[in-house]
FIRODO-46468 format. One record per residue: residue in three letters; x, y, z of N, C-alpha, C, O in turn. Coordinates in steps of 0.02 Angstrom, whole numbers, plus 50000, padded with zeros to 5 digits. Layout:
REM residues N
(ala,(X,Y,Z),(X,Y,Z),(X,Y,Z),(X,Y,Z));
...
//
This chain:
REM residues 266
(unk,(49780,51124,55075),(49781,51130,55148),(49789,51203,55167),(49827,51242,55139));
(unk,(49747,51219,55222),(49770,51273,55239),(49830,51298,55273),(49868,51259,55302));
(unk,(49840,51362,55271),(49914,51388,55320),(49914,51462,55323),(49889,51500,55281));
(unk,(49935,51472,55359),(49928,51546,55375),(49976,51572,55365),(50027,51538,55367));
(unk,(49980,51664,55346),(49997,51679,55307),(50100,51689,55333),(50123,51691,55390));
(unk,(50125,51693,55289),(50190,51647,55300),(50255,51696,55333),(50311,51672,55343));
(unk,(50236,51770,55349),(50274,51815,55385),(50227,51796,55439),(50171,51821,55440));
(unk,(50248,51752,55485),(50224,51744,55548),(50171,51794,55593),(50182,51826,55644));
(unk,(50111,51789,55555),(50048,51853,55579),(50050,51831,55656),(50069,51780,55685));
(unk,(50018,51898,55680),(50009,51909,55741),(49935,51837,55783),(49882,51828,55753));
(unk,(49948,51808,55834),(49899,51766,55846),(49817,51796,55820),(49774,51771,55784));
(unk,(49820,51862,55856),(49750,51884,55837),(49720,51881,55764),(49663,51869,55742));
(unk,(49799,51902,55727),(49757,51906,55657),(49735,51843,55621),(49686,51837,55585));
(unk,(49789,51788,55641),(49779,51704,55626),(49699,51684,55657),(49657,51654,55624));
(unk,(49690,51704,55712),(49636,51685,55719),(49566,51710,55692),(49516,51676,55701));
(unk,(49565,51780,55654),(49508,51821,55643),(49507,51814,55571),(49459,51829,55536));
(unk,(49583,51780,55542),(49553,51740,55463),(49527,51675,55473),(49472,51666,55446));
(unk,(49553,51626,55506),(49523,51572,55511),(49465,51594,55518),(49430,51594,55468));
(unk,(49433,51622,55591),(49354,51616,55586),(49312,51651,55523),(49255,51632,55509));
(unk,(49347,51702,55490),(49324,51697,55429),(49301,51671,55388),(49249,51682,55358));
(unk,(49361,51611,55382),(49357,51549,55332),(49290,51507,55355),(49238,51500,55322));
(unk,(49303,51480,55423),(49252,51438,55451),(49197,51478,55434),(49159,51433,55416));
(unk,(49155,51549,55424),(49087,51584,55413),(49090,51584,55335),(49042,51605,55302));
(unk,(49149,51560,55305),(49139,51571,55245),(49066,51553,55203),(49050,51494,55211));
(unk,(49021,51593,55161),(49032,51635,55130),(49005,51697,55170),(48993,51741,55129));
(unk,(48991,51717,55231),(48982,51763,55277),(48950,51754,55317),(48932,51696,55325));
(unk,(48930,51797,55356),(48912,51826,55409),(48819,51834,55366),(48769,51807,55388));
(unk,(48822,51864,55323),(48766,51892,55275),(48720,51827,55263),(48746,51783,55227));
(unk,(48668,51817,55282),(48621,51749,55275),(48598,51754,55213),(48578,51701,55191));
(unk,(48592,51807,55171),(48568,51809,55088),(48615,51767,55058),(48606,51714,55027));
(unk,(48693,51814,55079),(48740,51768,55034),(48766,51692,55052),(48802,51655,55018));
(unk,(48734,51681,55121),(48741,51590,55131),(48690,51551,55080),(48699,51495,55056));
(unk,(48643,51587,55072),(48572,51564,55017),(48617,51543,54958),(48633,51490,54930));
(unk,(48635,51634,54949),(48638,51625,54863),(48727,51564,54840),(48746,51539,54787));
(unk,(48750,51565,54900),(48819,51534,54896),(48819,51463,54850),(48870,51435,54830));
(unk,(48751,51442,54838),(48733,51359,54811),(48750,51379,54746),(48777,51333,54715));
(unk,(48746,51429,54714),(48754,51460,54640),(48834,51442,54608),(48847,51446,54548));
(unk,(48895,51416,54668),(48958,51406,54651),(48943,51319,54612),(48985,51291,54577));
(unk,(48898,51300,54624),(48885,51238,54606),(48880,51235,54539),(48895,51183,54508));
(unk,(48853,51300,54503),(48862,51307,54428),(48924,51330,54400),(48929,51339,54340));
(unk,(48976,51341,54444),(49052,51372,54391),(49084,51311,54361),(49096,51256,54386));
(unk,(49097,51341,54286),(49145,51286,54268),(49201,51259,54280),(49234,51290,54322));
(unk,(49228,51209,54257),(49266,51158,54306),(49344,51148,54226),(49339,51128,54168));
(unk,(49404,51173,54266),(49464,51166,54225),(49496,51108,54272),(49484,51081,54326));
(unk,(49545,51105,54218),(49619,51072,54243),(49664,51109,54240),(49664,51163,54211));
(unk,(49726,51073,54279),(49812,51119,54281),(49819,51123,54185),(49840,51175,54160));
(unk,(49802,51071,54145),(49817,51100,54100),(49784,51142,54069),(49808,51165,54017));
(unk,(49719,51164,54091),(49668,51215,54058),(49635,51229,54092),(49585,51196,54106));
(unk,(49648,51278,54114),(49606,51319,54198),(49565,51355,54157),(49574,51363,54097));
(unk,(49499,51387,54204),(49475,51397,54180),(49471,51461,54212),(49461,51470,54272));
(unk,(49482,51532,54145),(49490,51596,54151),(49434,51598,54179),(49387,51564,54159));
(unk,(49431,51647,54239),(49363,51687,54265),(49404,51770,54294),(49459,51791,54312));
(unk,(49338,51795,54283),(49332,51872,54319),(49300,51867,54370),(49258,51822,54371));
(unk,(49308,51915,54438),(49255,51920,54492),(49256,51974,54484),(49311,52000,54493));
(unk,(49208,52012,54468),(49176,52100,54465),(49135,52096,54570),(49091,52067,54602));
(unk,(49189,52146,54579),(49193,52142,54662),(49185,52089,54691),(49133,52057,54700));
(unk,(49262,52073,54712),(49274,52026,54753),(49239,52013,54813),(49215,51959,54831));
(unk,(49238,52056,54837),(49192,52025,54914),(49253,52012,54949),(49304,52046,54951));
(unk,(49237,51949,54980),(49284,51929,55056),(49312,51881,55014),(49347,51847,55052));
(unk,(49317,51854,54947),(49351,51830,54900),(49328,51737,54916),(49357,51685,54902));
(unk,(49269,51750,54948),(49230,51684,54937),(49228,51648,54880),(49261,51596,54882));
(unk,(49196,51663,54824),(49166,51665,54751),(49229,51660,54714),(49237,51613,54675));
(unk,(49289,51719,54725),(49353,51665,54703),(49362,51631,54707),(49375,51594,54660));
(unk,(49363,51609,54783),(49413,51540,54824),(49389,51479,54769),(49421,51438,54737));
(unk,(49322,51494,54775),(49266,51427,54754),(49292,51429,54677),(49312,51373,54660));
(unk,(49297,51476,54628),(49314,51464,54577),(49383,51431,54554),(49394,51397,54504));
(unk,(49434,51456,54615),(49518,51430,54591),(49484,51331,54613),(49498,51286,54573));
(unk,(49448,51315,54669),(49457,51259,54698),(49422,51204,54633),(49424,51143,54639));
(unk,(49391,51237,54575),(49343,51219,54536),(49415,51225,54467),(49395,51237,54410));
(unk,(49480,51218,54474),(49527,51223,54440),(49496,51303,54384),(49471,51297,54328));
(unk,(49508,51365,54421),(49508,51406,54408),(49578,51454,54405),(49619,51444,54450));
(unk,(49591,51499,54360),(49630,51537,54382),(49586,51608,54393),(49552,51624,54345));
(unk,(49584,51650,54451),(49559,51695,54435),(49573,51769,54461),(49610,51787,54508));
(unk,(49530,51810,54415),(49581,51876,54443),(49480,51920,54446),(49424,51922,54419));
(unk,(49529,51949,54508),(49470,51962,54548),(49474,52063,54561),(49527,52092,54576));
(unk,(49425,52087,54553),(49430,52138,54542),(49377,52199,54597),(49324,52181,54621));
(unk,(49401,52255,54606),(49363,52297,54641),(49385,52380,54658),(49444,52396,54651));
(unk,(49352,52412,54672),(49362,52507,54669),(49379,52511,54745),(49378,52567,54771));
(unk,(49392,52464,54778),(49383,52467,54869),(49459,52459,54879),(49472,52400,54867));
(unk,(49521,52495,54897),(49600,52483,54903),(49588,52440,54982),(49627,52393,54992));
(unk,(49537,52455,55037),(49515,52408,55101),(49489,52333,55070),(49500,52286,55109));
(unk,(49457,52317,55013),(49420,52247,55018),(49498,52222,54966),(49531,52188,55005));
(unk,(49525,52226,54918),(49578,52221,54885),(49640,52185,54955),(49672,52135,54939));
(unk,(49645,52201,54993),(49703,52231,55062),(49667,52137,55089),(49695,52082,55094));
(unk,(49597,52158,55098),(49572,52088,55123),(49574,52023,55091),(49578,51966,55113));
(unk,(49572,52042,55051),(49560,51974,54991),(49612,51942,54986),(49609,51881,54987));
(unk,(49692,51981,54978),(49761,51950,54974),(49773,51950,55022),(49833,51936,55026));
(unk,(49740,51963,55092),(49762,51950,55160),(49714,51865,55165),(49735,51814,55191));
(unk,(49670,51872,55141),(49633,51796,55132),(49682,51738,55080),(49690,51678,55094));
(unk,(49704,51765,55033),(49739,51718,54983),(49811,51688,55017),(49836,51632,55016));
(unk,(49833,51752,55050),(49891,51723,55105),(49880,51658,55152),(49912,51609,55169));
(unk,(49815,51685,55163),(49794,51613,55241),(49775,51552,55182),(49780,51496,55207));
(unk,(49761,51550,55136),(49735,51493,55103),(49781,51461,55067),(49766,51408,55040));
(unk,(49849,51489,55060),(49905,51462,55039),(49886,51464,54957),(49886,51406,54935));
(unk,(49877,51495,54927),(49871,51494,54850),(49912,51594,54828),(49914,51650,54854));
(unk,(49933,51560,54768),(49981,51614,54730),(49937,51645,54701),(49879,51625,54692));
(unk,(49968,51716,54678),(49924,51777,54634),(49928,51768,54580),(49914,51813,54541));
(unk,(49958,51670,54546),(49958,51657,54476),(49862,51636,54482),(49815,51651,54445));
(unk,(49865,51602,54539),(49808,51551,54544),(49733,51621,54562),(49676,51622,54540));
(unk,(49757,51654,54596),(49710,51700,54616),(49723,51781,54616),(49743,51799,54671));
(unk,(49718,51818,54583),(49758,51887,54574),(49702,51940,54603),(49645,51939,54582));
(unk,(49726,51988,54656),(49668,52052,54644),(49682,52113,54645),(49721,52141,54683));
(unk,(49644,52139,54597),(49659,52230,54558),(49645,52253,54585),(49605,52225,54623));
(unk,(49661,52338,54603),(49600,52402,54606),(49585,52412,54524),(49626,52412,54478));
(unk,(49526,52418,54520),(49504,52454,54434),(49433,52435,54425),(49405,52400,54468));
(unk,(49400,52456,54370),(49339,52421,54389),(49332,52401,54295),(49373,52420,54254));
(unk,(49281,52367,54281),(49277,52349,54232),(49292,52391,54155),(49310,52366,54102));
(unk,(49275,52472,54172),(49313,52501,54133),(49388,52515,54113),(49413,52514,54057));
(unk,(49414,52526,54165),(49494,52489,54143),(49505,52429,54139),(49551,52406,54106));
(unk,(49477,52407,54160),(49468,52316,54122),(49491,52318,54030),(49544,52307,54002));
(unk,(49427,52335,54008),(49403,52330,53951),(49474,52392,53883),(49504,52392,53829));
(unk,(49463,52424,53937),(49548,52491,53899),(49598,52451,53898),(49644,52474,53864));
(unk,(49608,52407,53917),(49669,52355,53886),(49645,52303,53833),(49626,52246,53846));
(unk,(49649,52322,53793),(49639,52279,53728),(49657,52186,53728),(49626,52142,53698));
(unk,(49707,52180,53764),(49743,52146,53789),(49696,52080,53814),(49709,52021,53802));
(unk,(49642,52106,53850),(49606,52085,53885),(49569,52046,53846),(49572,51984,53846));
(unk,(49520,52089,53800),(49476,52047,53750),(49464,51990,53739),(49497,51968,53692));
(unk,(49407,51933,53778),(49401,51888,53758),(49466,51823,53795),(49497,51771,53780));
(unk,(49461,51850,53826),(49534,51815,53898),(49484,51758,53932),(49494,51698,53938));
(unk,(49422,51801,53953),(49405,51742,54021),(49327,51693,53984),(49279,51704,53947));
(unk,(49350,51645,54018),(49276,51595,53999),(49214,51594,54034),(49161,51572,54013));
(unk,(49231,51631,54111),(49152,51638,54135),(49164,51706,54180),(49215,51709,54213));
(unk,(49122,51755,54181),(49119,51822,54231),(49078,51820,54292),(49018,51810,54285));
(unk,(49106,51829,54361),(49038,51828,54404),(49047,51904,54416),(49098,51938,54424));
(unk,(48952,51925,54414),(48945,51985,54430),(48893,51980,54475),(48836,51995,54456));
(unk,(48902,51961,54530),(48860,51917,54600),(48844,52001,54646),(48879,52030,54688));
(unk,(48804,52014,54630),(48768,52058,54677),(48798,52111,54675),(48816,52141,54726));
(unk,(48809,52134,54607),(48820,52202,54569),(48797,52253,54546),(48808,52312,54559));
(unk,(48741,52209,54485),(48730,52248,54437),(48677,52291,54488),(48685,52349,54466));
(unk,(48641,52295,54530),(48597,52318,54578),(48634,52381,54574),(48598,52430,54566));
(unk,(48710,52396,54579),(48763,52449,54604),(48761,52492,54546),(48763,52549,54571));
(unk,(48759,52499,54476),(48775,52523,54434),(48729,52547,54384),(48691,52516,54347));
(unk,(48743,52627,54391),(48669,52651,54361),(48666,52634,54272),(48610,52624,54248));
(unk,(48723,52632,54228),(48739,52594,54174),(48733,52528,54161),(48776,52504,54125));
(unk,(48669,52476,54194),(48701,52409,54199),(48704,52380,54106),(48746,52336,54095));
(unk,(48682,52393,54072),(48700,52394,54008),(48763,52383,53963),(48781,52340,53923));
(unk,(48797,52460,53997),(48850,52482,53987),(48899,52418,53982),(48928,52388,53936));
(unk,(48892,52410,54060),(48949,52364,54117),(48941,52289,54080),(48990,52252,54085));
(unk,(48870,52259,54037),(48857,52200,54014),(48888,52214,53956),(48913,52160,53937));
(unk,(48904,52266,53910),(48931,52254,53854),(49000,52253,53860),(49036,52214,53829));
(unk,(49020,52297,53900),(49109,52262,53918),(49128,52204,53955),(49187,52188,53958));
(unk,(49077,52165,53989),(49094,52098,53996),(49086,52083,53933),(49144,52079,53914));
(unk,(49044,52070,53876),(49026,52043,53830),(49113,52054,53767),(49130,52027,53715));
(unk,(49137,52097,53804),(49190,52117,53757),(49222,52063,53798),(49208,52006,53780));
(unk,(49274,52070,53867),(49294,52020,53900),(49291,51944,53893),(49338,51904,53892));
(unk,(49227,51933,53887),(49226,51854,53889),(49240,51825,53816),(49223,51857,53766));
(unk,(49276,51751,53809),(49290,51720,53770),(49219,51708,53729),(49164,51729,53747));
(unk,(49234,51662,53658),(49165,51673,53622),(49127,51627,53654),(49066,51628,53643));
(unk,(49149,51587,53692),(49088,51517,53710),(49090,51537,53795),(49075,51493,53836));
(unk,(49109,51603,53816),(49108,51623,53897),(49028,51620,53900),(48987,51611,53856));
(unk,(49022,51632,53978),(48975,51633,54030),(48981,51700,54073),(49033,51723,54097));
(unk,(48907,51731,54077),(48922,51767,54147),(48876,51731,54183),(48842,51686,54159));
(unk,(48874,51756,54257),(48820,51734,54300),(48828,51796,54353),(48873,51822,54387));
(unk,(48744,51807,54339),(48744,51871,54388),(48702,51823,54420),(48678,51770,54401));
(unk,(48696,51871,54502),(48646,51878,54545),(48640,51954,54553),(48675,52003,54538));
(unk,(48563,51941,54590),(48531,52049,54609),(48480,52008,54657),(48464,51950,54668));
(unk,(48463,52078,54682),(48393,52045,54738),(48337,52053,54696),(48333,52094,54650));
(unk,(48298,52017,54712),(48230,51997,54686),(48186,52073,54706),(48157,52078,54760));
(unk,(48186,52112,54671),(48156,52161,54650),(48084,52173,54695),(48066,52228,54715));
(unk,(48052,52115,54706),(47986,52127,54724),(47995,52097,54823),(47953,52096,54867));
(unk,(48072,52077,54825),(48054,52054,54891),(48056,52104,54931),(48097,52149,54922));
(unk,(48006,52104,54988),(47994,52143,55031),(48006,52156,55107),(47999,52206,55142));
(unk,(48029,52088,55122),(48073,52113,55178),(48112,52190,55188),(48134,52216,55137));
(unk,(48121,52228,55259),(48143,52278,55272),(48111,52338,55226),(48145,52389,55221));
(unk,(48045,52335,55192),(48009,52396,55152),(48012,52453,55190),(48014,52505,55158));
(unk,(48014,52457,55264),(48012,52516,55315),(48035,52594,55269),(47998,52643,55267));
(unk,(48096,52592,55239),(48111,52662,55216),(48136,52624,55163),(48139,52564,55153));
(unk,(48166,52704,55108),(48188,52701,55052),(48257,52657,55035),(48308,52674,55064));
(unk,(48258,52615,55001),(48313,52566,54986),(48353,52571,54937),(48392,52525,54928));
(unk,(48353,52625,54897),(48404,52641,54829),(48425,52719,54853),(48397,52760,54890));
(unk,(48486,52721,54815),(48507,52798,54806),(48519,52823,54746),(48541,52781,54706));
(unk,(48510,52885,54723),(48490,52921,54677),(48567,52919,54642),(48566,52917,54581));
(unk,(48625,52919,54669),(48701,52903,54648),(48737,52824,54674),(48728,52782,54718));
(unk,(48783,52838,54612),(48827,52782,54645),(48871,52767,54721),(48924,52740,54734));
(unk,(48849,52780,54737),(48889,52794,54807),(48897,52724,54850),(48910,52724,54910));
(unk,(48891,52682,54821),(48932,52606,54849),(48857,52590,54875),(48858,52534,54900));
(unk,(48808,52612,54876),(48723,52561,54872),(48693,52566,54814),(48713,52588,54760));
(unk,(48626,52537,54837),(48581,52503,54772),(48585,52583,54740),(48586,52633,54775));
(unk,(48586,52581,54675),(48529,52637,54616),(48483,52591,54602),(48471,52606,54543));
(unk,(48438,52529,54620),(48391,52489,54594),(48401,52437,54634),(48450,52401,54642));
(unk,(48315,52436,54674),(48292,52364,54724),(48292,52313,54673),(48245,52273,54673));
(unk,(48348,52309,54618),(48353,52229,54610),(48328,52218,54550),(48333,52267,54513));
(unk,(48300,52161,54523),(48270,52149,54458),(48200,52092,54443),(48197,52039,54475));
(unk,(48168,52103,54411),(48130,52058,54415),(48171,52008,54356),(48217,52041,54333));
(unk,(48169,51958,54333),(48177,51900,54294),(48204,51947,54219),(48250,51955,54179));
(unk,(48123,51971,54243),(48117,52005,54144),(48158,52051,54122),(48193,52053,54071));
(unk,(48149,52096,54173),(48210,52157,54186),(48288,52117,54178),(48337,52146,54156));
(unk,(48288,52068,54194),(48377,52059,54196),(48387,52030,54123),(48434,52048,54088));
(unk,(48337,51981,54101),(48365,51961,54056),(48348,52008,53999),(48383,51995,53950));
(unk,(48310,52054,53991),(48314,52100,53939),(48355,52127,53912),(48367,52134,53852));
(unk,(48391,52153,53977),(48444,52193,53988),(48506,52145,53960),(48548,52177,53930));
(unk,(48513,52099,53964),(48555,52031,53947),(48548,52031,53870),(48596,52038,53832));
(unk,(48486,52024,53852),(48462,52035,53749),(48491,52090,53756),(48549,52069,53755));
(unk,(48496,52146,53764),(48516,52206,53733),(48598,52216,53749),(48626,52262,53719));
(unk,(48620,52192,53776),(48688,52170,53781),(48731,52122,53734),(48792,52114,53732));
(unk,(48692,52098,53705),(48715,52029,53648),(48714,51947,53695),(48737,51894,53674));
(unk,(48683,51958,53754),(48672,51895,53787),(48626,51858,53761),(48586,51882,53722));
(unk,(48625,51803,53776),(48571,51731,53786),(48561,51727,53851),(48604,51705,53889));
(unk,(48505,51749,53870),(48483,51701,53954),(48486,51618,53932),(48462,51589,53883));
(unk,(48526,51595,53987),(48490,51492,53972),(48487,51472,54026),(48489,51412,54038));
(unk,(48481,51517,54069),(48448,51452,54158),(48449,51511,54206),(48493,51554,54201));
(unk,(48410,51512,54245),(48384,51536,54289),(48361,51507,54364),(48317,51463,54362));
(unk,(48386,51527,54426),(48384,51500,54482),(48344,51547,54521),(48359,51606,54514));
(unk,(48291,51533,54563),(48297,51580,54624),(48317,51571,54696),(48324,51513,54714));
(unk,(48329,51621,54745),(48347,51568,54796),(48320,51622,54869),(48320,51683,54878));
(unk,(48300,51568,54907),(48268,51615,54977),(48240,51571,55019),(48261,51514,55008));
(unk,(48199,51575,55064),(48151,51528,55115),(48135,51577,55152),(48174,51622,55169));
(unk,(48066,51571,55169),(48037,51616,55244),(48110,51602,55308),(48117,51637,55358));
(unk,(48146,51557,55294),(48186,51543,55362),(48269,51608,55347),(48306,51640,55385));
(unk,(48266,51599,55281),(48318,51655,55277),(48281,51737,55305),(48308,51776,55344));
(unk,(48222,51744,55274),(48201,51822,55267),(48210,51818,55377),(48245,51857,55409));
(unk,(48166,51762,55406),(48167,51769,55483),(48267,51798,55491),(48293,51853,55486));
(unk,(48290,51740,55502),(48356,51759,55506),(48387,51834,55508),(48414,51866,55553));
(unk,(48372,51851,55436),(48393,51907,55411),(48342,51972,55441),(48365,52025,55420));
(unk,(48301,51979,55468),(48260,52024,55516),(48290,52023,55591),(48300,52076,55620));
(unk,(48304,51960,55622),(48333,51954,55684),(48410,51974,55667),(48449,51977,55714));
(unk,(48430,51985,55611),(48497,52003,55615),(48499,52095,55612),(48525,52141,55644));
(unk,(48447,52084,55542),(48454,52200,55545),(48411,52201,55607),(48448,52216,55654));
(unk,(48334,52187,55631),(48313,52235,55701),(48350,52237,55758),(48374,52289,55781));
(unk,(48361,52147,55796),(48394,52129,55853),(48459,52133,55864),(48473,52157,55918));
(unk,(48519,52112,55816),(48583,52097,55823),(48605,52179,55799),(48654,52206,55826));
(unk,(48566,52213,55749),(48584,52295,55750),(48680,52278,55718),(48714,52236,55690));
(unk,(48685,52353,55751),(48765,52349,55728),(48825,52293,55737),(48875,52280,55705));
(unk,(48792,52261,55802),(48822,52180,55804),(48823,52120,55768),(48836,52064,55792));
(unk,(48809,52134,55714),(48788,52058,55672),(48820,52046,55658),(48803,52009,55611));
(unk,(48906,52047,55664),(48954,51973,55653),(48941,51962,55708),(48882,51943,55713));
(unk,(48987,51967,55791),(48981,51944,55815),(48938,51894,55848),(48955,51838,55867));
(unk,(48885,51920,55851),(48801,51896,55859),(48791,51827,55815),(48779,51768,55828));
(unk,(48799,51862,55762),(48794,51809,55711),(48833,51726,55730),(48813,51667,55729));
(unk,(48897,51761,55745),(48947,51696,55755),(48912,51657,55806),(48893,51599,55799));
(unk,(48904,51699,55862),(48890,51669,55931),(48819,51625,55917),(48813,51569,55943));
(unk,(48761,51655,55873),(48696,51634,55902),(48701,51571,55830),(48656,51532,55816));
(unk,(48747,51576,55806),(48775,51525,55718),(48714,51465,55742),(48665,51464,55705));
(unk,(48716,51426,55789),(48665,51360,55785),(48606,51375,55780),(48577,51365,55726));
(unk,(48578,51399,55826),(48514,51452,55815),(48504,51471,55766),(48471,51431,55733));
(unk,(48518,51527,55735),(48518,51537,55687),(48494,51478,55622),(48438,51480,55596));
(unk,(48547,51427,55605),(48545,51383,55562),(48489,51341,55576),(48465,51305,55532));
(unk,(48462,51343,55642),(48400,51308,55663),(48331,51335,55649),(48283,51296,55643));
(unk,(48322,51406,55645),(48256,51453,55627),(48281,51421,55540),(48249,51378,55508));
(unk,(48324,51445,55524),(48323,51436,55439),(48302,51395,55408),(48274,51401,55353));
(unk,(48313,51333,55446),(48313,51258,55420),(48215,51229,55410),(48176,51202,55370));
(unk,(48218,51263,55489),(48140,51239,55512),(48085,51272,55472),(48028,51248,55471));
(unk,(48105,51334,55432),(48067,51373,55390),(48095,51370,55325),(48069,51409,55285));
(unk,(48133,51340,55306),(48147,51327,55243),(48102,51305,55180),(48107,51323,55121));
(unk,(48043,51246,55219),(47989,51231,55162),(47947,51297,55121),(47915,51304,55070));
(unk,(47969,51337,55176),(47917,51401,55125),(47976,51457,55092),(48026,51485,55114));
(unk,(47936,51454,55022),(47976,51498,54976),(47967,51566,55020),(47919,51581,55056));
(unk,(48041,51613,55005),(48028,51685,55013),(48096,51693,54963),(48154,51690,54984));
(unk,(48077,51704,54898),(48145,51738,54856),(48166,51796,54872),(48130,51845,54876));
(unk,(48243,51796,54887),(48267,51874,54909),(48320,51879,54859),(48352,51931,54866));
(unk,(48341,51840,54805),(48378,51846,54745),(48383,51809,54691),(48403,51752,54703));
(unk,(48373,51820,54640),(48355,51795,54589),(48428,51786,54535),(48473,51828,54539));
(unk,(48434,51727,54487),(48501,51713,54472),(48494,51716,54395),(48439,51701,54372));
(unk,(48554,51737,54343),(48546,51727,54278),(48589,51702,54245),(48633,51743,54231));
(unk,(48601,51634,54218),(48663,51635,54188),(48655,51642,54112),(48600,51630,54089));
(unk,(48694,51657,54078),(48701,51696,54016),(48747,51676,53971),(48784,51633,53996));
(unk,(48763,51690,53908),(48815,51657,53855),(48814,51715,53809),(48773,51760,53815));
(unk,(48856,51713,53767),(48869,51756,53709),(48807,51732,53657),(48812,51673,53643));
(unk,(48759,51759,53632),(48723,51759,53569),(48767,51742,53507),(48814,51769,53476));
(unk,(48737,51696,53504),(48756,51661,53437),(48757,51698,53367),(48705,51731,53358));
(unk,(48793,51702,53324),(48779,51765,53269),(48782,51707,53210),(48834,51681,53190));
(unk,(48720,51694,53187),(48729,51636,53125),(48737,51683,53075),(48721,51742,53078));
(unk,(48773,51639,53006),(48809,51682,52954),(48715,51671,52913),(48677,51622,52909));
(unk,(48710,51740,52891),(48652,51735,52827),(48672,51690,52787),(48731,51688,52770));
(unk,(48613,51634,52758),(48591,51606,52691),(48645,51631,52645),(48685,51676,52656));
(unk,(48640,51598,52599),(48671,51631,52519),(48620,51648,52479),(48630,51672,52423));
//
């Protein structure tokens, strides 16, 4: 059940997490798409939860969904503002920092604690690896992280979708945007083989009714797109719906396992 958070917050702020909750998983019509992807996390009990990582939390959606899936999870990010949000979210949802924990650090201090090694059973790296000009790197220290029978599951944008082509969409540094419009299939899971992964399932996800949406949100709604968003919410869900029969992929999904290492013959 929900409850808000328990030093008696200010009305305003009670109300601007709730409506949070209610837009949960945002404001962002990509990530309402790709949000069906929680349907693949694995599923614990109180007596065997099931370890997960979130490599950037977000608005701590993708947690929530993992603790509610008898998860314990610890959720991670370089942002001391999205960190501030996330346990301001775990407060309103009434769950402990046993059940849901979040760091500043990023996967490299992750991995510098030895400690760590092989802790969690599934990693989400949901609309990341796009961020990181090493994505290699960042797959072999999950690969250290995850248990031997773990899972990751990334998402990235679909490389070839073309919505918003108008100007340049990557930056040449890390600077909290893309270094790379995304991946094609082949590109991710390669990158996955050379990591010590197994690709074993693959999703895509989009509709001409998301890409509409998501144009009336960057041209028309401009710097307003929560509010906008909230207000025009039926609308909205009504262009999406009505254009939904036609594919338009704007992100493409990978889930992954540790490579099997069979012992040589005698």
């Amino acid at each position: 059940m929900l409850r808000a958070y328990t030093e008696n917050p200010a009305p305003s702020t009670w109300v601007r997490l709730w409506l949070k909750y209610v837009m949960f998983p945002g404001t962002n019509w990509v990530s309402r798409d790709k949000s069906r992807v929680v349907r693949m996390f694995l599923s614990g009990t109180a007596d065997r939860p099931i370890r997960t990582l979130d490599c950037g939390c977000g608005n701590a959606y993708f947690s929530h969904q993992a603790v509610l899936r008898g998860a314990q999870c610890l959720g991670i990010t370089i942002h001391e503002w999205e960190k501030h949000n996330c346990e301001e979210m775990r407060a309103f949802l009434g769950l402990s920092d046993q059940q849901l924990e979040f760091r500043l650090g990023n996967l490299q201090t992750l991995v510098a604690d030895h400690s760590q090694h092989g802790c969690f059973d599934q990693v989400l790296l949901l609309d990341v690896i796009e961020h990181i000009m090493d994505s290699a790197g960042a797959l072999r220290q999950i690969h250290e992280l995850l248990d031997e029978h773990g899972f990751v599951y990334i998402t990235t944008p679909d490389r070839d979708w073309q919505a918003h082509a108008g100007n340049i969409r990557v930056s040449r540094f890390e600077d909290g945007w893309h270094v790379r419009n995304g991946y094609t299939f082949e590109q991710l899971e390669a990158v996955l083989q050379e990591a010590g992964f197994e690709p074993i399932d693959r999703l895509r996800f989009g509709t001409l009714g998301s890409t509409v949406v998501t144009w009336i949100q960057h041209r028309i709604f401009g710097s307003w797109i929560d509010p906008l968003t909230i207000l025009c919410l039926p609308a909205l869900k009504l262009i999406s719906w009505v254009l939904a029969p036609w594919r338009d992929t704007h992100t493409i999904f990978v889930l992954a396992r540790k490579r099997r290492v069979t012992a040589p013959e005698a």
